[in-house]
C-alpha positions as CSV (number, residue, x, y, z in Angstrom):
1,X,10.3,-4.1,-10.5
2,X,13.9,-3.6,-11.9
3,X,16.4,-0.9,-10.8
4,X,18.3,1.3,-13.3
5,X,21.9,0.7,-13.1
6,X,24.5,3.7,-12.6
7,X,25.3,3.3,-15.9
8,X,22.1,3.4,-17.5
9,X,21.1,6.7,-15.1
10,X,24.8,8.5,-16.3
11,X,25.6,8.5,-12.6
12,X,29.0,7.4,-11.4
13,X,29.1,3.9,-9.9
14,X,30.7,3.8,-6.1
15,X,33.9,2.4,-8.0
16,X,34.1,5.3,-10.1
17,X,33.5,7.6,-7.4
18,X,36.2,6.6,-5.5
19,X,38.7,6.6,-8.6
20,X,38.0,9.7,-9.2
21,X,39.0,11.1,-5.3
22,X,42.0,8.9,-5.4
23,X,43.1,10.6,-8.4
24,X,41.9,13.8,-6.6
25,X,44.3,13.4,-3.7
26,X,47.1,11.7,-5.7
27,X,49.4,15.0,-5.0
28,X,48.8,15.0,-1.7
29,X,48.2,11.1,-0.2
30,X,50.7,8.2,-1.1
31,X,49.1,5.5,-3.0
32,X,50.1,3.5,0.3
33,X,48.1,5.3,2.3
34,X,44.9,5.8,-0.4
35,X,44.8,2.0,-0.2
36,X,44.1,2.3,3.3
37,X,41.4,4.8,3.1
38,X,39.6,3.5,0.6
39,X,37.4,0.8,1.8
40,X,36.8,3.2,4.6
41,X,35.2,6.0,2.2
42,X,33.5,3.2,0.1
43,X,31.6,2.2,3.2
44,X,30.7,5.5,4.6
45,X,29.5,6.5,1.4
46,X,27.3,3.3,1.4
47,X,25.8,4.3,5.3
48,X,25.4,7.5,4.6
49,X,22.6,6.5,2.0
50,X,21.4,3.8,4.7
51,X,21.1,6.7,7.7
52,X,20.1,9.6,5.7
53,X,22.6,10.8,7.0
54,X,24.8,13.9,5.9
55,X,28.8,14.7,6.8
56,X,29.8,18.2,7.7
57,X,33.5,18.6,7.3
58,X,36.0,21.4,9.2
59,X,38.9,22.8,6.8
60,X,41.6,21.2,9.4
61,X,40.6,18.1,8.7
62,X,42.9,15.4,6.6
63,X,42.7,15.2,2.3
64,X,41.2,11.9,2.9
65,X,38.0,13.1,5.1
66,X,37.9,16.6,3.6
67,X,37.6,15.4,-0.3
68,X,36.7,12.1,0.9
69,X,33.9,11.6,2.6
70,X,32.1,15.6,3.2
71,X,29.0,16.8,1.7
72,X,29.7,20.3,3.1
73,X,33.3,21.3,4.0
74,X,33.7,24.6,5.5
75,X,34.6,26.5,9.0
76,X,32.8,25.9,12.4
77,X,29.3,28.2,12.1
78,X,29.1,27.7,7.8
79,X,29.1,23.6,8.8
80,X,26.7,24.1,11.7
81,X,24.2,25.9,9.0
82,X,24.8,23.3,6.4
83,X,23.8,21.0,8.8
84,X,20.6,23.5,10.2
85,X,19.6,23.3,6.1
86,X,20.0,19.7,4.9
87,X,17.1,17.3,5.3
88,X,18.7,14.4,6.3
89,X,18.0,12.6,10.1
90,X,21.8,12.6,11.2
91,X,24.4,15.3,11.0
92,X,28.4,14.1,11.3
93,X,30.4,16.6,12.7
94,X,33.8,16.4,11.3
95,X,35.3,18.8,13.9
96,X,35.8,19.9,17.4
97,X,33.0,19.4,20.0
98,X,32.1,23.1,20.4
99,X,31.2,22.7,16.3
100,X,29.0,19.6,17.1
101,X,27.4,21.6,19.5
102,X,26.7,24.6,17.6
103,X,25.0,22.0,14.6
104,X,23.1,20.3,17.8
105,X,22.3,24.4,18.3
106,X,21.2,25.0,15.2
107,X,19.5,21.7,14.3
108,X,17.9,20.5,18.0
109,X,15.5,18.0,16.2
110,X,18.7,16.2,14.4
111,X,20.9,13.5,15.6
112,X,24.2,15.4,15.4
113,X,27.3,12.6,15.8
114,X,31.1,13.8,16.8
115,X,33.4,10.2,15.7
116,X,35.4,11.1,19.1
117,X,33.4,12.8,22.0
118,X,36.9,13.5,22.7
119,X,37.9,16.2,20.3
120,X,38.0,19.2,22.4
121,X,39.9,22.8,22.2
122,X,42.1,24.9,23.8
123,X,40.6,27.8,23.2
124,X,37.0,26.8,24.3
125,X,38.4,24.7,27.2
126,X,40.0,28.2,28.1
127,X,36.4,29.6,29.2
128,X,33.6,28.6,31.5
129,X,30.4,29.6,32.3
130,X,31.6,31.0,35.6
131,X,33.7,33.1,34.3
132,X,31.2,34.8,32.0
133,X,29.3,35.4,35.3
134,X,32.3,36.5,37.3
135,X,33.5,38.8,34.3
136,X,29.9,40.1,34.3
137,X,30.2,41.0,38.0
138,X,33.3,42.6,37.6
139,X,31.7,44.5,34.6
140,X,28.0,45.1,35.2
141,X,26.3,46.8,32.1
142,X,29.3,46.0,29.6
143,X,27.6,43.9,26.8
144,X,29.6,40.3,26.4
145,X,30.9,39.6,22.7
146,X,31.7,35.9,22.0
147,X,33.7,33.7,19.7
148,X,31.8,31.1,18.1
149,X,34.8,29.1,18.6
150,X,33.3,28.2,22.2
151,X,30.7,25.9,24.4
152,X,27.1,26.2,24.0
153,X,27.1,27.2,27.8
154,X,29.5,29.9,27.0
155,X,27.8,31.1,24.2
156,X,24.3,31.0,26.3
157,X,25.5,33.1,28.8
158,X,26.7,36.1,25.7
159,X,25.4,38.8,24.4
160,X,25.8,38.4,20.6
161,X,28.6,35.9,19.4
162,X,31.1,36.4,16.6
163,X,33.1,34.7,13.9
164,X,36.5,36.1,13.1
165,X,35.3,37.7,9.4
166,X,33.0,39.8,11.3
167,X,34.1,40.6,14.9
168,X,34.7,44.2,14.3
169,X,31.5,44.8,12.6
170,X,29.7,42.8,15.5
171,X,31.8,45.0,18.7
172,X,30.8,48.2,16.9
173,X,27.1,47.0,16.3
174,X,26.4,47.3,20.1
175,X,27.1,51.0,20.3
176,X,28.9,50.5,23.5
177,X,32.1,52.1,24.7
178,X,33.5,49.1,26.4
179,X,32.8,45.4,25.5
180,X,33.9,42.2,26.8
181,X,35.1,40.0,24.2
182,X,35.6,36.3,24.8
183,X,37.6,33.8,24.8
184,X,40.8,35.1,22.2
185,X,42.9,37.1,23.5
186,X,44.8,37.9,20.0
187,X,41.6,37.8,18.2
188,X,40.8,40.1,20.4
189,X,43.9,42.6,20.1
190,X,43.2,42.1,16.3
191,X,39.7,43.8,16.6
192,X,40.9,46.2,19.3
193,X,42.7,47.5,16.5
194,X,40.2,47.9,14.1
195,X,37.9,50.0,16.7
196,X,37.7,52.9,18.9
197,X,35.6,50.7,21.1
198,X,37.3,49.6,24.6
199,X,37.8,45.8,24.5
200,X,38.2,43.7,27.8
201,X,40.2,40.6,26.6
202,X,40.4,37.4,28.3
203,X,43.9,35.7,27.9
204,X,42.2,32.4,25.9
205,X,44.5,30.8,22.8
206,X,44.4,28.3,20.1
207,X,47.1,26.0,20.9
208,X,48.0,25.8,17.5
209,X,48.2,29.9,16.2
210,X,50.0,30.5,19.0
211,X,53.0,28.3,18.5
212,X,53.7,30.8,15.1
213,X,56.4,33.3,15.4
214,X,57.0,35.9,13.6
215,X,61.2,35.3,13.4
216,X,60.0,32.3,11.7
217,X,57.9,33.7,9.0
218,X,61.0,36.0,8.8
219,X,63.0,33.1,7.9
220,X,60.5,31.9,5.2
221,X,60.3,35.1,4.0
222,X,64.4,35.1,3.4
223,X,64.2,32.0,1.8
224,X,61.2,32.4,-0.6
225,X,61.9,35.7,-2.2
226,X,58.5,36.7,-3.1
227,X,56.3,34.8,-0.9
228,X,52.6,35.7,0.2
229,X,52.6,35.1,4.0
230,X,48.5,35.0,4.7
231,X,47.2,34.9,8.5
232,X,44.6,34.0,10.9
233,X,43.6,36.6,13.5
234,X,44.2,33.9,16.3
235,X,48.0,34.0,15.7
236,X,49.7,36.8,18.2
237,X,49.8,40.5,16.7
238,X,53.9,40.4,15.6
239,X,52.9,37.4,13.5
240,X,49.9,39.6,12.4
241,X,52.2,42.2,11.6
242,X,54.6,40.0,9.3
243,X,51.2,39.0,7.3
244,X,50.5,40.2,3.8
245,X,47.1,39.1,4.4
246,X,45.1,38.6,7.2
247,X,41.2,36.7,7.6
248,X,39.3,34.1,8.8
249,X,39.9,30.6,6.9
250,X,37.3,31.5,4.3
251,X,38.8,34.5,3.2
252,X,42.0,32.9,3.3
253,X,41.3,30.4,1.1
254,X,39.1,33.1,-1.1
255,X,42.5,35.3,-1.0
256,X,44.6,32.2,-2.6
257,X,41.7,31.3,-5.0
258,X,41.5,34.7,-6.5
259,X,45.5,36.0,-6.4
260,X,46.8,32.8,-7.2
261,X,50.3,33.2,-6.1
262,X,53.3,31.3,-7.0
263,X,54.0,30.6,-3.9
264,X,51.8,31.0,-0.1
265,X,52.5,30.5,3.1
266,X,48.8,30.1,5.4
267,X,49.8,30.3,9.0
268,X,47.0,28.7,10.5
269,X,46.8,25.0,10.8
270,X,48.6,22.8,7.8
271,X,45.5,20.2,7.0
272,X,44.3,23.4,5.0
273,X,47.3,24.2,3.1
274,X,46.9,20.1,1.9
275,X,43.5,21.2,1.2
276,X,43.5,23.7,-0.9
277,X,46.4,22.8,-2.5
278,X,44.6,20.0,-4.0
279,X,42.3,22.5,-5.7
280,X,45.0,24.9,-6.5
281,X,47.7,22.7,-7.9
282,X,49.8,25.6,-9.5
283,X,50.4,26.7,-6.5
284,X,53.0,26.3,-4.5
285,X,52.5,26.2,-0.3
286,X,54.9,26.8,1.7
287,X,54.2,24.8,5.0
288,X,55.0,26.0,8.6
289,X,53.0,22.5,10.0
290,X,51.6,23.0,13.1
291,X,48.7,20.3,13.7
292,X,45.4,20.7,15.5
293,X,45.7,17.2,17.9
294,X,42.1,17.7,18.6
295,X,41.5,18.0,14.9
296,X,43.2,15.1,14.4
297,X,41.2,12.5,16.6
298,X,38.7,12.3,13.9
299,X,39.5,9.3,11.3
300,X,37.2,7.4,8.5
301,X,37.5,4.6,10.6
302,X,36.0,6.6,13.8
303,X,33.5,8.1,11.3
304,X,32.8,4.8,9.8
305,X,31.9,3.2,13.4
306,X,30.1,6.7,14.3
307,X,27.8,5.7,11.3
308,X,27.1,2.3,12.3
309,X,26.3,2.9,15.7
310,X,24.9,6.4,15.8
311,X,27.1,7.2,18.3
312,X,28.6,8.8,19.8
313,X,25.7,11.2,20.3
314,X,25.8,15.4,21.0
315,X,22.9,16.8,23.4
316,X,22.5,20.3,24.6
317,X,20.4,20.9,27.2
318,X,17.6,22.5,25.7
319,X,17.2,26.3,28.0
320,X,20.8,26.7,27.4
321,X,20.9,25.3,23.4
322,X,18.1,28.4,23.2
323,X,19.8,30.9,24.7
324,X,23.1,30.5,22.6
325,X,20.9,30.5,20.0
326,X,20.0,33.6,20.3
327,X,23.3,34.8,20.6
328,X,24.1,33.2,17.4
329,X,20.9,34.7,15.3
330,X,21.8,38.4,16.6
331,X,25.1,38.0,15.4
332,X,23.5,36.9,11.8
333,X,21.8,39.6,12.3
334,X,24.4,42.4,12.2
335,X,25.7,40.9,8.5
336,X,28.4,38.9,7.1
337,X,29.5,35.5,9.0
């Protein structure tokens, strides 16, 4: 039996694929360094069609992995549902190991891969289960609210979790007075806010929004006349208060899709300024680089070998994947991610 060539099906051959990213990324990777990658996405591309396998992709990581190599790009709980929806056997989780976990969550019967079993977070790392259960103690009745930017053990000792587009709209939901929100303490402030309900906060921070300033957006602002300045609600509430703009990284990038400014500054983690930028090419972004090291521990090569050896592996142990489960359906139950 023959097989129909790309050519004769008016699909793009793997060659053609790849010169089509390269000139994709040619504003924002050296042909140097495209050389490099290359091979790598050539042969990922050819596993992923051996494993059935499909690559969820974070919006911090690198032009090469994000254009690269993803078949779903996105933030931590829209790449965990991606991966609940696809069909194929194997899930790559281009991220942080709370975001493997939360696919492994959402997609138990899957084998969900992390290319470094490594890649942690500060602000997950900054929470345990024993402190749910001591904060609990301290707070007996008071419903517990918590990022999805946390463990699965975390999560499965919640209430309801959250994302930061619709925290406020999840607090309120519970028509509590007082609720414990976990782990941000910023995020936190950010919704306590936005409410009249009384939020205990714990004092957890992502390593990287917390290293902005806002003297320094100050300075930008001085020497870009004219300059959109758009922020995360992890960054601390003076750097908040310096923003014209403030959302999750979806509505970030959303913001800069539809105003189109001449020139933006996105204080949240750089990989997503080169990101965007890539699609947005008339604009101009301003970059304050602070990098996600955790982020950054996931390469093609690591993906590439993750491929190969379906490994390494993510497992949640099964009570506790079902109870943060649940705390992740009620929250998609109150509305918008």
């Amino acid at each position: 039996m023959s097989m129909s060539t790309a050519s004769e099906t008016g699909e793009p051959s793997g060659g053609e694929r790849l010169a089509a990213i390269g000139s994709l990324l040619a504003g924002v990777v050296p042909e140097i360094e495209w050389r490099v990658h290359e091979p790598y996405i050539a042969e990922i591309a050819r596993l992923k069609e051996e494993r059935n396998a499909f690559v969820i992709v974070h919006n911090y990581q690198t032009p090469e992995i994000f254009h690269g190599v993803a078949d779903f790009t996105g933030d931590s709980l829209a790449m965990a549902y991606a991966g609940a929806a696809t069909e194929a056997d194997v899930i790559v989780v281009c991220g942080v190991h709370f975001m493997a976990e939360t696919a492994k969550i959402l997609s138990p019967e899957k084998t969900v891969l992390i290319p470094d079993i490594a890649a942690g977070c500060s602000l997950a790392a900054s929470i345990r289960r024993e402190d749910v259960r001591e904060l609990r103690r301290r707070y007996p009745g008071v419903p517990v609210v918590t990022y999805v930017n946390t463990s699965a053990e975390v999560k499965a000792e919640s209430d309801i979790c959250c994302t930061s587009a619709n925290a406020v709209q999840v607090v309120e939901s519970l028509g509590a007075e007082r609720v414990i929100f976990l782990p941000d303490e910023f995020l936190g402030k950010y919704v306590a806010a936005q409410t009249d309900v009384e939020i205990v906060l714990w004092k957890g921070h992502c390593e990287v929004h917390e290293r902005f300033r806002a003297e320094e957006l100050q300075d930008y602002r001085a020497s870009h006349p004219g300059l959109d300045v758009i922020a995360h609600p992890e960054c601390s509430p003076d750097v908040l208060a310096e923003a014209d703009f403030v959302g999750s990284t979806a509505k970030m990038i959303d913001h800069v899709r539809e105003r189109r400014p001449a020139q933006v500054l996105m204080v949240t983690e750089c990989s997503m300024s080169d990101n965007v930028s890539v699609e947005l090419p008339e604009v101009e972004f301003i970059r304050p680089c602070n990098l996600c090291p955790h982020m950054k521990k996931i390469t093609l090569p690591k993906i590439e070998q993750a491929l190969r050896t379906l490994a390494p592996t993510v497992e949640v142990e099964p009570e506790t994947g079902a109870r943060a489960r649940r705390a992740v359906e009620l929250m998609l139950a109150v509305g918008a991610r």
